[in-house]
C-alpha positions in Angstrom: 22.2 47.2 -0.7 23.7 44.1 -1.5 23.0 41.8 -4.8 21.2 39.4 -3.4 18.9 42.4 -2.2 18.5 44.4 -5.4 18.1 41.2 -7.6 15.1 40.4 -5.6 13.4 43.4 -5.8 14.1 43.7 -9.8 12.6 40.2 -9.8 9.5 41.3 -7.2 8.7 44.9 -9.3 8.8 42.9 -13.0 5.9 40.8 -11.6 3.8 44.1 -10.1 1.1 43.9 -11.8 1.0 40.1 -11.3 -2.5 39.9 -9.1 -2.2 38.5 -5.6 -3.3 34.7 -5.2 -7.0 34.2 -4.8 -7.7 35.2 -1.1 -10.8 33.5 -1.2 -10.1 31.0 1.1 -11.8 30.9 4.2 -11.1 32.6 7.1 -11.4 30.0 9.0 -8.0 28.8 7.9 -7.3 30.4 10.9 -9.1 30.6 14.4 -11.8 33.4 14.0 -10.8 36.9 15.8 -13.7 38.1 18.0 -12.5 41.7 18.2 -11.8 43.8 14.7 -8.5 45.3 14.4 -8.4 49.0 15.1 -7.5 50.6 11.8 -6.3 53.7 11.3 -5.3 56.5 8.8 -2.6 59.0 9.2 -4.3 61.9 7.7 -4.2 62.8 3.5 -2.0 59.9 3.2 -2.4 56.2 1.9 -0.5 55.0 5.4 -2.6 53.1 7.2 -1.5 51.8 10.6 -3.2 48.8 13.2 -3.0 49.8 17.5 -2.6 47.0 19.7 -3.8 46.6 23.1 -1.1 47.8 25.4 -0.7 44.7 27.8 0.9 41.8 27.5 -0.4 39.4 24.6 -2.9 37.0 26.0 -6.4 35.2 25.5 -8.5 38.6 26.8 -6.6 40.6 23.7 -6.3 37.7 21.8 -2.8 38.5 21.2 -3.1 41.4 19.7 -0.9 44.1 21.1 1.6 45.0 18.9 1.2 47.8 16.1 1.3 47.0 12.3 0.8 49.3 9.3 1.1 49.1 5.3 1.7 52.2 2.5 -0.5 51.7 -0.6 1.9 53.2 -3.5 0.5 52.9 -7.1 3.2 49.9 -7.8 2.3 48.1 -4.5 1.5 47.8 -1.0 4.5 47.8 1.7 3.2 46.4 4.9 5.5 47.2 7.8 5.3 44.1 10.9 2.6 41.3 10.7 1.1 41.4 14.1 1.3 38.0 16.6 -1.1 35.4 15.1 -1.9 33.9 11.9 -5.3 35.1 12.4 -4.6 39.1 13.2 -1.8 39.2 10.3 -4.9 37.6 7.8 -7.5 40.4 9.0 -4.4 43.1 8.3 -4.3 41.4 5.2 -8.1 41.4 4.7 -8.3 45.3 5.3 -5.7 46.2 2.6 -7.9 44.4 0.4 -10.4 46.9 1.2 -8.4 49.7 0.4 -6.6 48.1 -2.8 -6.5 45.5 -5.1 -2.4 46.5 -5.9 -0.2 43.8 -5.2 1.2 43.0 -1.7 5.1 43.1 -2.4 7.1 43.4 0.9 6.5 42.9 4.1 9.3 44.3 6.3 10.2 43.4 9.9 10.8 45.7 12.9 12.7 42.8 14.9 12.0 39.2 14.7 9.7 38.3 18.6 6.6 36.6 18.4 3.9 39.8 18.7 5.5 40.6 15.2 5.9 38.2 13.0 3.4 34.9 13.7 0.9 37.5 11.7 3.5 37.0 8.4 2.4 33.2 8.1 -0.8 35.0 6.3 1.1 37.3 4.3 3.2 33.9 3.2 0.1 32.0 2.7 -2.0 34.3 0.4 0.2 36.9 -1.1 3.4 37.3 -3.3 5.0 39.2 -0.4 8.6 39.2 0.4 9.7 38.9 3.8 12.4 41.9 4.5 14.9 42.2 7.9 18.0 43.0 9.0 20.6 40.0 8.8 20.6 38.6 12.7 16.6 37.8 12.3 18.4 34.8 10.3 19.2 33.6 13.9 15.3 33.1 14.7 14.5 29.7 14.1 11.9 27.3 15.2 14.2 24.8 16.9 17.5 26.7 18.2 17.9 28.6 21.0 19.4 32.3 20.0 20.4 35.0 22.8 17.1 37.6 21.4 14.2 35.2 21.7 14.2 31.4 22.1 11.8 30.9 19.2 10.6 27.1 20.0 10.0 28.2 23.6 8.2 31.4 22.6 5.9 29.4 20.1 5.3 26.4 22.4 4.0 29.1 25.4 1.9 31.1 22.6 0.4 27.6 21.7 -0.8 27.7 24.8 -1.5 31.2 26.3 -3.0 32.1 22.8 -4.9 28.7 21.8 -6.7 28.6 19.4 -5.0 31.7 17.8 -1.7 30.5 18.1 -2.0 26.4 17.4 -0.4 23.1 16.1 0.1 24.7 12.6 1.3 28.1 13.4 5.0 28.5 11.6 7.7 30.9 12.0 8.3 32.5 8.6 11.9 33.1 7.9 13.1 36.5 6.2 13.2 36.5 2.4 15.6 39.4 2.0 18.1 40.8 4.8 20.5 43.6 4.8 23.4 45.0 7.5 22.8 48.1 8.0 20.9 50.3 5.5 18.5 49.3 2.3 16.4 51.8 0.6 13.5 50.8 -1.9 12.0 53.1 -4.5 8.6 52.2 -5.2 5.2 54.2 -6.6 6.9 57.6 -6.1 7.7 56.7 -2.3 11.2 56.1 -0.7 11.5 53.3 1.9 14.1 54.0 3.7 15.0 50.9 6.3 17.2 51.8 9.4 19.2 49.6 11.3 18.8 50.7 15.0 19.7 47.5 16.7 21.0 46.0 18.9 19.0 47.8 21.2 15.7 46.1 21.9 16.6 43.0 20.1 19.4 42.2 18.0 17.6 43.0 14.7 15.6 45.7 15.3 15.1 48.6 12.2 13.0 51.4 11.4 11.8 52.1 8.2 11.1 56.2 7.0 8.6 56.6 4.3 9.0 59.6 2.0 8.0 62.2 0.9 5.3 61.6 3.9 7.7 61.8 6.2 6.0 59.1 8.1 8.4 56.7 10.2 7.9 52.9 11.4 9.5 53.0 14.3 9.1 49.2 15.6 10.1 48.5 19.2 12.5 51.4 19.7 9.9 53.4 20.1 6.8 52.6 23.2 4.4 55.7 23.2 2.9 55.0 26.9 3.7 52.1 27.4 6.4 50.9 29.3 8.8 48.8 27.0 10.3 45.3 27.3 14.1 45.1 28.0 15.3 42.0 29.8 16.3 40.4 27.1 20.0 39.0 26.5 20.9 41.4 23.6 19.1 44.2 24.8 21.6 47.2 24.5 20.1 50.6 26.6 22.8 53.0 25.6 22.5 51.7 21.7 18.9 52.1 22.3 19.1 55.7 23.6 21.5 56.0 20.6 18.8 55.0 18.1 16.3 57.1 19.6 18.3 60.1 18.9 18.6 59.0 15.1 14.6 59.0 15.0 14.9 62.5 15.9 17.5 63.6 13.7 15.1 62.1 11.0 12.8 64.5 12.2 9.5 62.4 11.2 6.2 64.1 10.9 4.1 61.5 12.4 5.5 58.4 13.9 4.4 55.0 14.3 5.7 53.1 17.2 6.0 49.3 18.0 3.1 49.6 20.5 1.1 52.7 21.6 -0.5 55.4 20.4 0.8 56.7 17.2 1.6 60.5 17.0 2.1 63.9 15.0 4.1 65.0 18.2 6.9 62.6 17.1 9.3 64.2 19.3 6.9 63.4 22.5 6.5 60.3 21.6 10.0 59.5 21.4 10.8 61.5 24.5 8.6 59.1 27.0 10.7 55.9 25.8 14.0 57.8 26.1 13.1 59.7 29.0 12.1 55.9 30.7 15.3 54.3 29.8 17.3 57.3 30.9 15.3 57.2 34.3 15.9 53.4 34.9 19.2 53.7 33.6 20.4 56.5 36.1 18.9 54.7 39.6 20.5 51.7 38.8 23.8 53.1 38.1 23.9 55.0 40.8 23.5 51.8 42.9 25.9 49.9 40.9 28.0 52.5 41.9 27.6 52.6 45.5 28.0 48.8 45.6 24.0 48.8 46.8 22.6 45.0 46.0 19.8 45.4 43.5 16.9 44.3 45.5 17.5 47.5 47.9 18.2 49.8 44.8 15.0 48.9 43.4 12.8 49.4 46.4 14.5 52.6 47.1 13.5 53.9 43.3 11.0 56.2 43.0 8.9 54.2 40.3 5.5 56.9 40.7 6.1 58.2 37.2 5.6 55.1 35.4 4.0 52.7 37.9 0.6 53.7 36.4 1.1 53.2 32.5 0.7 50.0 30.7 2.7 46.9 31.2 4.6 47.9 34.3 4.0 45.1 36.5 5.0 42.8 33.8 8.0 44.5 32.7 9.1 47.0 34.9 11.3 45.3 37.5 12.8 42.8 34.7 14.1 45.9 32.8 15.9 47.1 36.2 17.5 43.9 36.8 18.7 43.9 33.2 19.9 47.2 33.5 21.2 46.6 36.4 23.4 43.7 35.2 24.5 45.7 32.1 26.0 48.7 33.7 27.7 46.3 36.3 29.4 44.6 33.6 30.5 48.0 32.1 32.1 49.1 35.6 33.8 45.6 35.5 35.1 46.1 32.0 36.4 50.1 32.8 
């Protein structure tokens, strides 16, 4: 952990029992959510966990289709991912407060894209919360373009695919806190420990491993049923089937992924992401092999496995290309 990291933290636990900033300022601070979250418990423990909706974010979900969660310890709350508005990260905020009046003192990142993190400008607004991710989230900003996500793009089409949700004010919330590759944080008898995994998905992606639960954040490197996004420039399949093989060596109890269901059969849930990547990863390389242009290799794929699950018209054929383009690079560099 490096200095910058651990003097924070000393800095954040001294002011524990420091009560939150009055949170009773309207809701309507931002646009009113006409569909609760769907919160969760992972059974006997104080983990609580949000499910998205498994499309694509939009006006019908009202952008809500990412997971979120929070650990209630008797320091402090750790809330892992903020959810993609101002509005769904202050009703994750609101149900906390029904469950605890302890102080909200980190909010860790999976990975810095906009179903994430618009949700932290709540957390900023009306807690004491600390923003924690890996290093390369630093690259997200408002007005630059970075290889991951272009943030001002990404906010100006939310502004207008998730009006009034996503507005005029909405603000990307920088990281307080980053690390490389490892960070571990002691808090109320729990160990957090955060996990590097990237880049796979994005280039900042991590996990984060609660003990003794045994309870593991698994952010985007893990989809349960849903089929994952991957056409992005730092996407990274074989880090990404790397990664997944360090969530099972963890050997998690109940696993919480970026989107879909949540699961005590870790390893199954782990398995359909893997198993996907694997899938998409083998047709395409067997037609950058054989010199077959990708529009024929694609329509020659078998797809009946996964045409069915959520999000496969959206991302499905963009993860192929991507794919595809990666593993003829590779043959190129050999």
């Amino acid at each position: 952990m490096t200095p910058r990291v651990a003097s924070a933290l000393v800095a954040l636990l001294a002011a524990a029992l420091v009560p939150d900033p009055a949170l009773s300022e309207p809701a309507a601070t931002y646009a009113p959510l006409t569909m609760p979250l769907d919160i969760q418990q992972v059974p006997d423990k104080p983990i609580y966990y949000s499910i998205g909706n498994p499309g694509v974010p939009g006006s019908a979900n009202e952008g809500n289709t990412s997971n979120a969660g929070y650990v209630i310890t008797d320091s402090g709350v750790i809330v892992f991912d903020a959810l993609g508005t101002p509005s769904l990260g202050f009703a994750l905020l609101n149900d906390i407060r029904k469950h605890t009046d302890k102080p909200i003192l980190f909010v860790v990142v999976s990975h810095y894209h906009a179903d994430h993190i618009y949700g932290l400008q709540a957390f900023k607004d009306h807690s004491p919360a600390e923003i924690i991710a890996q290093e390369r989230a630093t690259e997200y900003k408002e007005n630059e373009e970075t290889a991951d996500e272009r943030a001002s793009q990404r906010l100006d089409q939310r502004r207008g695919a998730l009006f009034p949700w996503v507005d005029k004010d909405t603000r990307v919330v920088p990281p307080d806190i980053t690390f490389d590759k490892r960070a571990s944080l002691s808090l109320g008898g729990k160990r957090f420990s955060l996990l590097s995994a990237g880049p796979a998905h994005s280039g900042s992606d991590i996990m984060m491993m609660v003990q003794p639960d045994g309870v593991l954040f698994a952010g985007d490197i893990v989809q349960n049923g849903r089929i994952p996004f991957m056409n992005g420039d730092d996407v990274d399949t074989g880090q990404w089937l790397k990664a997944l093989d360090e969530v099972l060596a963890l050997e998690p109890t109940f696993i919480i992924p970026g989107h879909g269901k949540p699961s005590a059969a870790a390893k199954e849930a782990i398995a359909f992401t893997h198993d996907y990547i694997a899938y998409v990863r083998e047709a395409m390389g067997k037609a950058v092999e054989n010199w077959t242009d990708f529009d024929t290799a694609y329509a020659a794929t078998d797809w009946s496995k996964y045409k069915n699950f959520p999000a496969f018209d959206n991302n499905n054929r963009g993860n192929a290309y991507r794919i595809y383009i990666e593993l003829e690079g590779a043959q190129f560099r050999k």
